[in-house]
C-alpha positions in Angstrom: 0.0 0.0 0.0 2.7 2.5 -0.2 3.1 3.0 -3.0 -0.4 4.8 -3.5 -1.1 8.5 -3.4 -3.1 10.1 -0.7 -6.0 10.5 -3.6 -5.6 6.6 -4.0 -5.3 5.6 -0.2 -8.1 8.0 0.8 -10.8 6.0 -2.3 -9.5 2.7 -1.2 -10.8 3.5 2.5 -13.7 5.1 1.5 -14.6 1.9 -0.4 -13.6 -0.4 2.5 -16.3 1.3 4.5 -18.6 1.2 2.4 -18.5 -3.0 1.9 -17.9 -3.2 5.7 -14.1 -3.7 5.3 -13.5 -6.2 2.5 -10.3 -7.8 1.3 -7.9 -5.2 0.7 -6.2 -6.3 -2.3 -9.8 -7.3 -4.0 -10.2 -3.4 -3.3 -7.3 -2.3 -4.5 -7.8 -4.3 -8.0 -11.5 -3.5 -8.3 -10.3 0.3 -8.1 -7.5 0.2 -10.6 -9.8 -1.5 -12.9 -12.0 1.4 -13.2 -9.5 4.2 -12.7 -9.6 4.6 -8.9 -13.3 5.7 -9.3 -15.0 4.8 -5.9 -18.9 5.0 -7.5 -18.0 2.8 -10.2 -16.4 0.3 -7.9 -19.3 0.2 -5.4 -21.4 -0.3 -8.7 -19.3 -3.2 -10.2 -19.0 -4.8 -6.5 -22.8 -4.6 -5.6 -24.4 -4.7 -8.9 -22.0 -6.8 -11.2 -21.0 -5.5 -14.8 -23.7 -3.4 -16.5 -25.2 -5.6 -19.4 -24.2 -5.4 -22.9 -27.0 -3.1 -25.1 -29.0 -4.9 -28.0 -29.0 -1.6 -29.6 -26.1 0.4 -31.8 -23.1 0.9 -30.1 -22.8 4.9 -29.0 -19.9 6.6 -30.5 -16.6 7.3 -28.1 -17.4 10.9 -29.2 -21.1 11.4 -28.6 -20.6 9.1 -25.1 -17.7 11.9 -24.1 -20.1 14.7 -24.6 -23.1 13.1 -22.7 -20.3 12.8 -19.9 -19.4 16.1 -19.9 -22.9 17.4 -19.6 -23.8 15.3 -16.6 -20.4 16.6 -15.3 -21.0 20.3 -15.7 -24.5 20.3 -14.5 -24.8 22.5 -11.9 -26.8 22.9 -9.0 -29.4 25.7 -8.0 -31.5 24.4 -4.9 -32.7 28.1 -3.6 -35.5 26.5 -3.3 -36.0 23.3 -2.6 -38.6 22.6 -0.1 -36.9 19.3 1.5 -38.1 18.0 5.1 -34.9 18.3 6.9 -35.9 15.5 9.4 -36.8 13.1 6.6 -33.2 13.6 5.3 -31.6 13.4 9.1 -33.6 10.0 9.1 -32.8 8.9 5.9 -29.2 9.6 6.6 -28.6 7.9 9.8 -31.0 4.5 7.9 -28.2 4.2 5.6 -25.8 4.2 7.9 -27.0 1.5 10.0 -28.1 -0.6 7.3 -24.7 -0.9 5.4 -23.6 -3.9 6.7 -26.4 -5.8 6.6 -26.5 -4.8 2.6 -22.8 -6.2 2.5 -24.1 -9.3 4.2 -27.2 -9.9 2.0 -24.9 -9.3 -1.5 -22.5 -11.9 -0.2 -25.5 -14.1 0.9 -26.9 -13.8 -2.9 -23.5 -13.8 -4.7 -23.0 -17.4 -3.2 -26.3 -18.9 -3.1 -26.5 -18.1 -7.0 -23.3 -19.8 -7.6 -24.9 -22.6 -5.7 -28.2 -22.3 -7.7 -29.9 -21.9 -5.0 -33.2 -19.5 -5.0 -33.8 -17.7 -2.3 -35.9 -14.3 -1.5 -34.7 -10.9 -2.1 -33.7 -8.9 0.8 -34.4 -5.2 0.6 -32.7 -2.2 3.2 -34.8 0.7 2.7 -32.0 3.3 3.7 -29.4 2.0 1.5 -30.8 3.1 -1.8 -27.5 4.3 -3.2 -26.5 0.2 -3.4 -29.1 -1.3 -4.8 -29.9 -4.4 -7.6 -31.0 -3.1 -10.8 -33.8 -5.0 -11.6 -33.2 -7.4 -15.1 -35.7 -6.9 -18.3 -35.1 -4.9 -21.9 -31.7 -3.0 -21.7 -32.7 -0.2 -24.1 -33.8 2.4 -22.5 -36.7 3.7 -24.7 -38.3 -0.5 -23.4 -37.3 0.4 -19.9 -38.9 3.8 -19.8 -42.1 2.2 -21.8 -42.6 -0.5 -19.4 -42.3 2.1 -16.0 -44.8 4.2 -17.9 -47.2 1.4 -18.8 -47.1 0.4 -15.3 -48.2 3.5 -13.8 -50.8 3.8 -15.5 -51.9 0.6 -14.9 -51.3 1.8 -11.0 -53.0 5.1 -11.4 -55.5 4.1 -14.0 -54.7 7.5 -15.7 -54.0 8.3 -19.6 -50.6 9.8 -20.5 -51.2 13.1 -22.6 -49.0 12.4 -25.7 -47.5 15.4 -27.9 -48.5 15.4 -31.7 -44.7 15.2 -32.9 -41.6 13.3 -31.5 -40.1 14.9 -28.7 -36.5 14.2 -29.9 -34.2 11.2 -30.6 -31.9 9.2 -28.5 -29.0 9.2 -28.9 -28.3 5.8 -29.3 -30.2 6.1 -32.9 -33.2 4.8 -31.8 -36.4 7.3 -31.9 -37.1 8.7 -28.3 -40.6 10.3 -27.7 -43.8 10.6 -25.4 -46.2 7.5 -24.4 -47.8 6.7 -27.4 -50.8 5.7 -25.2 -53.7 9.0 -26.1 -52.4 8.5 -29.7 -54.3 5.1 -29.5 -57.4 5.8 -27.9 -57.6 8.7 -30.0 -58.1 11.6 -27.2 -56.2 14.6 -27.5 -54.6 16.5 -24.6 -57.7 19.3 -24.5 -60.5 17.1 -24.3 -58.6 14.6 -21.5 -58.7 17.7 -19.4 -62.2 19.5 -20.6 -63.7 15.9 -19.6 -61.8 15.6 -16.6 -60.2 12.5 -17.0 -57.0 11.1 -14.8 -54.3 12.2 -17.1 -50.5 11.8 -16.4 -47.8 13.9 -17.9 -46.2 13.2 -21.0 -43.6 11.0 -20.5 -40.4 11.4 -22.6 -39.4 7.8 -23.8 -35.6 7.5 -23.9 -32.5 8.0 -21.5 -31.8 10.6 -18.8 -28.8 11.8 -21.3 -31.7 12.1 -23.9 -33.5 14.5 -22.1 -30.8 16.5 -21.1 -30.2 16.7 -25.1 -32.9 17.9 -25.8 -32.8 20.4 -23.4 -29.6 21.6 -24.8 -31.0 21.6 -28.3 -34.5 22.7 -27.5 -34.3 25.5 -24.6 -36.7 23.4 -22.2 -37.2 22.5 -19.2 -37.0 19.2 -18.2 -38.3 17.6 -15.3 -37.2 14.1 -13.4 -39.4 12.1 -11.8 -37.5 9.3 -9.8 -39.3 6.9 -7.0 -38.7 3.8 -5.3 -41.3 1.4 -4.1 -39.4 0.9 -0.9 -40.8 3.8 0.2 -43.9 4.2 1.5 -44.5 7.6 0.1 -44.3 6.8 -3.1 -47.7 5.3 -4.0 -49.3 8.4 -2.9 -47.4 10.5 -4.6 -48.6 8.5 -8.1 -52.0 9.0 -7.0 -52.1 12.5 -6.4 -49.2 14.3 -7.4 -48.6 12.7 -10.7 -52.6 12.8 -12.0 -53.5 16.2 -10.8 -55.2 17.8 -13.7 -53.6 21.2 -12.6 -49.8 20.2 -12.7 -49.8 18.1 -15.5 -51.8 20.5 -18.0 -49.3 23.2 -16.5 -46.2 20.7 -17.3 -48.0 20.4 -21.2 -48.6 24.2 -21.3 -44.9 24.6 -20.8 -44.0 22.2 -22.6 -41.7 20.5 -20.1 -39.5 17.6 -21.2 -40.8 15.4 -18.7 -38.9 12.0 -17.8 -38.9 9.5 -15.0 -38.1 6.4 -14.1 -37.7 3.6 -10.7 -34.7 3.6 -9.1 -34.5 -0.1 -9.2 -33.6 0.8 -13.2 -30.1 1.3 -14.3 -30.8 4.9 -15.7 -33.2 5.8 -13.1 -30.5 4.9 -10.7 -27.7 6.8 -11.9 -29.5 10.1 -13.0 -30.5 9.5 -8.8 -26.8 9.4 -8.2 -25.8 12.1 -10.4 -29.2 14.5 -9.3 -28.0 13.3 -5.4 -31.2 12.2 -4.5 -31.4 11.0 -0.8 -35.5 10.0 -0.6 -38.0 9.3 -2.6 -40.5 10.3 -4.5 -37.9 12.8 -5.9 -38.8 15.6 -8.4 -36.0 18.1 -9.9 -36.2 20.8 -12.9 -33.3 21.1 -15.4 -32.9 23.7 -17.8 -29.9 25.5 -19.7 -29.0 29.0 -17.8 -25.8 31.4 -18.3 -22.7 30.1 -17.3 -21.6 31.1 -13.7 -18.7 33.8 -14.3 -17.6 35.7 -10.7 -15.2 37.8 -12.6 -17.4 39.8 -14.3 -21.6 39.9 -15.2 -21.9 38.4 -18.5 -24.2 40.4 -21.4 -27.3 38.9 -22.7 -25.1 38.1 -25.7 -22.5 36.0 -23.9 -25.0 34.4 -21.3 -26.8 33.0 -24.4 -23.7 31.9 -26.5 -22.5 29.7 -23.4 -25.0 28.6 -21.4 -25.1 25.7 -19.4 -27.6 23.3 -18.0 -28.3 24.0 -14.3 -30.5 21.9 -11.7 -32.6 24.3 -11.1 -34.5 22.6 -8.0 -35.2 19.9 -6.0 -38.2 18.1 -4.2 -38.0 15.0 -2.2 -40.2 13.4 0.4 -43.8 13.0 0.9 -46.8 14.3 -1.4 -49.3 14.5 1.4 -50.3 17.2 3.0 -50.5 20.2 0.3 -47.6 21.6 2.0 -45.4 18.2 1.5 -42.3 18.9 -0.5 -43.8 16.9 -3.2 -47.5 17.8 -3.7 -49.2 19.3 -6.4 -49.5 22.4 -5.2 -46.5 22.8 -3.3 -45.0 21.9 -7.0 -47.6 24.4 -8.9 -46.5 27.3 -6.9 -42.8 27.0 -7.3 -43.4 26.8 -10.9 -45.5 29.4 -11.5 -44.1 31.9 -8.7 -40.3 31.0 -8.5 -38.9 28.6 -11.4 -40.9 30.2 -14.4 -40.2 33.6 -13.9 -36.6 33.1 -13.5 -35.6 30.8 -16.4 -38.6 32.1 -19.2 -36.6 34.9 -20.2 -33.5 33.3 -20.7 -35.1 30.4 -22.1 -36.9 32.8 -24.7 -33.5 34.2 -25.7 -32.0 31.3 -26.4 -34.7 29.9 -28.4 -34.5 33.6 -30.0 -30.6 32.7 -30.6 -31.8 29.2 -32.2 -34.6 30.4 -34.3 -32.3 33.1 -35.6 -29.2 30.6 -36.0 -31.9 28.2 -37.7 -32.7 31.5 -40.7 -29.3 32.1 -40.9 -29.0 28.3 -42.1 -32.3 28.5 -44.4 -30.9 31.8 -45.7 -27.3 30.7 -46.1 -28.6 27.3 -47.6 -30.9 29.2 -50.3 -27.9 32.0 -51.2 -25.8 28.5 -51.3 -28.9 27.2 -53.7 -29.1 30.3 -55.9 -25.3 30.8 -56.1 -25.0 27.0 -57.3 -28.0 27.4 -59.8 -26.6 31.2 -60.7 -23.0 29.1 -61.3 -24.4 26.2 -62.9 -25.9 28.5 -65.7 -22.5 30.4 -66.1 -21.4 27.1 -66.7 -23.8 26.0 -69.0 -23.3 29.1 -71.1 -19.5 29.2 -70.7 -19.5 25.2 -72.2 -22.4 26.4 -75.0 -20.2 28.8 -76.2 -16.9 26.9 -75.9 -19.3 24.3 -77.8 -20.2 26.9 -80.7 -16.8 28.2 -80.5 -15.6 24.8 -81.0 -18.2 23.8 -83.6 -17.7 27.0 -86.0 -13.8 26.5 -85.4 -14.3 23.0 -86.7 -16.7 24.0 -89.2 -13.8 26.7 -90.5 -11.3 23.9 -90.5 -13.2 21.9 -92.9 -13.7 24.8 -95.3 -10.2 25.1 -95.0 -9.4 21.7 -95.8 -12.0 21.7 -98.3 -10.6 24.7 -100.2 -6.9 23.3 -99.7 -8.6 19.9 -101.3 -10.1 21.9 -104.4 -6.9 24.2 -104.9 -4.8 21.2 -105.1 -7.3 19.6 -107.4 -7.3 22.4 -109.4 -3.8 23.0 -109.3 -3.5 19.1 -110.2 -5.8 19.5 -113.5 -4.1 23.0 -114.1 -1.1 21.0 -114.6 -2.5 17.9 -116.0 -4.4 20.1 -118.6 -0.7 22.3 -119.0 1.2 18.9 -119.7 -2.0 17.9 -122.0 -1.6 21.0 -124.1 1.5 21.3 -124.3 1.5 17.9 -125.9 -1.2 18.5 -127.9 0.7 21.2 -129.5 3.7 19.0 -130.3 1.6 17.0 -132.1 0.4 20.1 -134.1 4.0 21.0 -134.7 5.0 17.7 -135.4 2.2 17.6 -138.0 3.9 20.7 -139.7 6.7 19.2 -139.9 5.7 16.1 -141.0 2.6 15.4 -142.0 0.8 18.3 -144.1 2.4 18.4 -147.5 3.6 21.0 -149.5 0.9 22.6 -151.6 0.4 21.3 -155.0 2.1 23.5 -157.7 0.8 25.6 -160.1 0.5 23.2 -162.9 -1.6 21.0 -160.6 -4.0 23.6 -159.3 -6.5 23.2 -162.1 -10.0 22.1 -161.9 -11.1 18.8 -163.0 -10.9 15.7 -161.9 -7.4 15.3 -162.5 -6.8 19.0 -161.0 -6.4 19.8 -157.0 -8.5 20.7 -155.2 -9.0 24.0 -154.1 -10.7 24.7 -150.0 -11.4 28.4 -148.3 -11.2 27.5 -144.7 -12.7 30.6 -142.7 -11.3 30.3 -139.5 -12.9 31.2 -135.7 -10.9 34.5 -136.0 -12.8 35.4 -138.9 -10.1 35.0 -141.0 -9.4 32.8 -144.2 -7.1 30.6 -145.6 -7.0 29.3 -149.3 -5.0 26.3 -149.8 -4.8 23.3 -153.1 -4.8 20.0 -152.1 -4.7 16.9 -154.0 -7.3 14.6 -154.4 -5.0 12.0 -152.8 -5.0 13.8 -149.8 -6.6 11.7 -147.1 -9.4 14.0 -144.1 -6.5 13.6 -142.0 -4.0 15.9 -143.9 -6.7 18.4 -143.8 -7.3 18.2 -140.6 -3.7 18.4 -139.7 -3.5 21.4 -141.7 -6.3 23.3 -139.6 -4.9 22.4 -136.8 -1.4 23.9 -137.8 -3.3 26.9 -138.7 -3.6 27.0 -134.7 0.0 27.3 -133.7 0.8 30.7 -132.2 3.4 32.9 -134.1 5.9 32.5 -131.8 6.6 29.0 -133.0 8.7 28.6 -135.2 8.5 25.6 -137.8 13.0 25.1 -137.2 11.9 24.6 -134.0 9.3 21.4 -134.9 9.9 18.4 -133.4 10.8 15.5 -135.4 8.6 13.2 -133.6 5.2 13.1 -131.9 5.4 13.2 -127.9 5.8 9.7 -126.5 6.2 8.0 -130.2 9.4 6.3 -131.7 8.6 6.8 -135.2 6.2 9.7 -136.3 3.7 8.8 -139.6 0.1 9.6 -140.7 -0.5 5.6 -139.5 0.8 6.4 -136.3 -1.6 10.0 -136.1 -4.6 8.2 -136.8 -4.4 4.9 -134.2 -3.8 8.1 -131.9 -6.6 10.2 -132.8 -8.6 6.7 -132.6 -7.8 6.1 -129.6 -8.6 9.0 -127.2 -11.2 8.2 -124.7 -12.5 11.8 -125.2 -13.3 11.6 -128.6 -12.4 12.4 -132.4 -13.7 16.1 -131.7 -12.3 16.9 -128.6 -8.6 16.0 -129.8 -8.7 17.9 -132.5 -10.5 20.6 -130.6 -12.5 21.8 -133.6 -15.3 20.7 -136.6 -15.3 21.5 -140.4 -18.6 21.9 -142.2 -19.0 23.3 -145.6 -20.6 26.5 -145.6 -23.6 26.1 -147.8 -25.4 24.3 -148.3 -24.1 23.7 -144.5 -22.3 20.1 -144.2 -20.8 18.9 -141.3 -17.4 16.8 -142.7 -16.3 14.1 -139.9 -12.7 13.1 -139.6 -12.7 9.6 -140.9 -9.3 7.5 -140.8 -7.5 7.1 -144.5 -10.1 8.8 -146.0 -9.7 10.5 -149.3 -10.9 14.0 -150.3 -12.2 13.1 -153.0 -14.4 10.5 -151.4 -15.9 13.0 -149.5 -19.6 14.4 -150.1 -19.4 18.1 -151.5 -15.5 18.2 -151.8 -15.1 16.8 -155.0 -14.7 20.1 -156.5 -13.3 22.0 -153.6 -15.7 24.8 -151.9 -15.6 26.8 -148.6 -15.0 25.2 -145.1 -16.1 27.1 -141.7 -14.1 25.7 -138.7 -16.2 25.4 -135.4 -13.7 25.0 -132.3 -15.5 22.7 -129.6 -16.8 23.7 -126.4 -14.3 24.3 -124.0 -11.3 24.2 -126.8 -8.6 26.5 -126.4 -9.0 29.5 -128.6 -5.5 30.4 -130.5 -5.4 33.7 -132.4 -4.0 33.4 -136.2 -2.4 36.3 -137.4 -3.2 37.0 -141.2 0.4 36.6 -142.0 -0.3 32.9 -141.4 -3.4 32.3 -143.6 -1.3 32.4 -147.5 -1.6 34.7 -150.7 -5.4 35.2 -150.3 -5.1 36.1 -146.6 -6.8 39.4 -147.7 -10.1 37.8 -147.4 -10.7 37.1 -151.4 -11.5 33.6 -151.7 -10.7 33.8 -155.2 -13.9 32.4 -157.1 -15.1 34.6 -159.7 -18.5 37.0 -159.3 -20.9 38.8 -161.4 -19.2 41.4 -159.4 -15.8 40.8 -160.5 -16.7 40.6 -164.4 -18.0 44.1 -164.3 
């Protein structure tokens, strides 16, 4: 033992008295196991381990804050109205009785291991030790099942609220007797017909009530008894179902709560409330925090306040001026307690309303902002979206444009190398192919004689040439074609063969001319017809003049150029001796 600290030796002797001296090292273990906490041990010696819950597990966090409210509750008995003989007696009953509590624990602790039944022994005075009764473990049941009872002792009605009065803290729903709400009576006509009504019980735990209390700004009211003492069934009867206290508890709207000692909960919200006889009645509400240094402002008292006992009433109900009776009760509510906690009470439901529009407005400037940024959104990403779209659309005009420039850069040069082949075939035709004209013994007429052609050509000019009726359409048709060659070509400069040809011949100009997927027409580029009567003459292969309808005796040739055939301009120099326009047959005009 010396090894403890005054603090330790001081709760190991305390708890030696109080189980009449035990073993000292059973003490001293049962202490350390619950951090030298002499209520806890007396609790786990007398009463064994609390049983395990059926319900949720509470959180570390939310069973450290119920602690610390039952810790800071602090205590305002002005006016409490306590026989001071009952508690003298009450007292000194404890006292006595301790040991023979001690003895009747060991007495049961062994004759249970023995299995042994045997009757429960009861000490009135020792009601700070005693056997929590077994049944449901949740504390919503347990509170049911006390509240059930009395009014099955009382034969009264429980007024039940129209809403839940809150929610436990364990998760499950905690709320009034849900008896009314199945006969189908509300509060006003239980009291116009003057039925025996009890208060509206709050279903839950003690730390449940003080909750809502903290999150409500009521008052809360515990009702704790014991039916060891002989006052209590009285104080059912008439305290509990007076018409005038209960309907002034609903009218306040009280959080009212009770319970048996002989309960778990009941019993410690007795320990913590330091009740010392029964019936017990104390009032609970938040008030401002105690500061000696200075007087807090409205302000301050409201942001910090604390829950406070405000009073407390133990002992008999009977006569009116018992500690406990309805009247004695009425007055100190409607003289002393209400007075003195309503305005604070109204300030901080002031404080919650006003917190509670601060949220509704801050949650609907929250709403509007997101709806206000959701359509700046929508309206940024529809024009990024038509941004994006006529950027694309521009893109493929682009491409489209680059497409058909290089197309038509591609025929421009296909349709450059074309011509320019095409017009060494016309100068190889010069060269090669269109004979020299017939000389002047050969020009005659006749059927021996050449034949003589005016070509008028698209320039409006014309050419006279003799050819000889050997000459084949391709010859002439060469020749019209060389009629084409600008000026600036010079005949030294003709080449000596066609473009992509070994050997050059009029053979070899014909299979060529045959074979153009075009057509006959658009190779050569042009048409002859004879001028009247109109005739058009079709370039045939190997064909004669001769053979050829109307040009048996020569006449007068128009050249049509084909659609989209390159126009070449022919100076006059070009044409021959006639280029003057004369096409040399003789008129009526001329004789004269």
């Amino acid at each position: 033992m010396d090894h403890l600290n005054p603090t330790q030796r001081e709760a190991l002797s305390q708890l030696q008295a109080i189980t009449a001296g035990s073993d000292a090292e059973v003490t001293l273990s049962v202490l350390e196991s619950v951090d030298w906490d002499v209520q806890k041990a007396a609790e786990l010696i007398f009463d064994g381990p609390p049983p395990q819950s059926s319900n949720a597990p509470v959180s570390p966090e939310g069973t450290e804050h119920t602690r610390t409210i039952m810790e800071e509750l602090a205590i305002d008995d002005s006016q409490q109205g306590i026989d001071p003989n009952t508690s003298i007696w009450n007292s000194l009953l404890s006292f006595f009785s301790l040991p023979f509590h001690v003895l009747s624990n060991t007495i049961r602790f062994l004759f249970g291991i023995l299995r042994i039944s045997i009757p429960s022994l009861h000490f009135t005075g020792l009601h700070n030790y005693r056997s929590v009764r077994t049944g449901p473990s949740d504390h919503r049941s347990v509170t049911d099942r006390w509240v059930r009872s009395l009014e099955e002792e009382t034969g009264a009605l429980s007024v039940s609220s129209r809403t839940p009065s809150g929610i436990s803290a364990s998760g499950a729903e905690a709320g009034p007797s849900s008896i009314i709400s199945r006969t189908g009576y509300a509060s006003d006509e239980l009291f116009e017909e003057g039925r025996k009504v009890l208060p509206d019980f709050f279903l839950g735990s003690y730390e449940d009530v003080l909750n809502v209390c903290q999150r409500e700004g009521r008052v809360a009211c515990i009702v704790l008894v014991s039916e060891e003492h002989d006052d209590v069934p009285e104080f059912k009867r008439s305290t509990l179902t007076d018409p005038a206290l209960v309907k002034a508890l609903h009218d306040g709207n009280f959080v009212i709560w009770g319970g048996d000692v002989r309960d778990r909960d009941a019993w410690s919200a007795a320990q913590k409330l330091q009740a010392t006889t029964y019936p017990f009645v104390a009032f609970i509400a938040l008030q401002p925090r105690r500061n000696h240094s200075h007087t807090p402002t409205p302000s301050q008292s409201v942001a910090s306040p604390t829950l406070t006992v405000l009073s407390r009433h133990q002992g008999r109900s009977v006569p009116d001026t018992a500690p406990t009776s309805a009247a004695t009760l009425l007055n100190h509510l409607s003289q002393q307690l209400l007075p003195r906690v309503t305005p604070f009470l109204e300030r901080f439901k002031a404080s919650i309303r006003e917190r509670e529009r601060d949220r509704m407005l801050r949650e609907e400037q929250d709403r509007a902002f997101q709806d206000s940024a959701r359509r700046d959104r929508e309206r940024i990403e529809a024009r990024i979206a038509a941004e994006k779209a006529e950027k694309e659309r521009l893109e493929r005009e682009r491409e489209q444009a680059k497409k058909e420039e290089e197309r038509a850069a591609l025929e421009r040069e296909k349709q450059a190398k074309k011509d320019e082949d095409r017009m060494e075939w016309r100068r190889w035709m010069r060269r090669d192919v269109v004979r020299a004209e017939p000389q002047s013994q050969d020009q005659g007429r006749g059927k021996k004689g050449g034949l003589r052609l005016a070509i008028r050509l698209p320039q409006n000019e014309r050419a006279i040439r003799y050819f000889t009726r050997e000459d084949t359409l391709t010859q002439l048709y060469a020749y019209v074609d060389t009629m084409l060659i600008p000026p600036t070509c010079s005949p030294s400069g003709d080449p000596k063969q066609p473009p992509g040809v070994a050997t050059g011949s009029v053979q070899v100009l014909e299979e060529h001319v045959s074979r153009q997927l075009e057509g006959v027409d658009a190779w050569w580029g042009f048409k002859l017809a004879l001028a009247y009567p109109r005739q058009e003459i079709r370039w045939e292969a190997g064909k004669k003049l001769c053979d050829v309808d109307g040009l048996g005796d020569g006449g007068q040739l128009v050249v049509e150029l084909v659609h989209n055939s390159r126009k070449v301009s022919v100076p006059s120099s070009t044409v021959g001796n006639n280029g003057n326009g004369d096409d040399g047959y003789d008129t009526e005009s001329d004789e004269e």
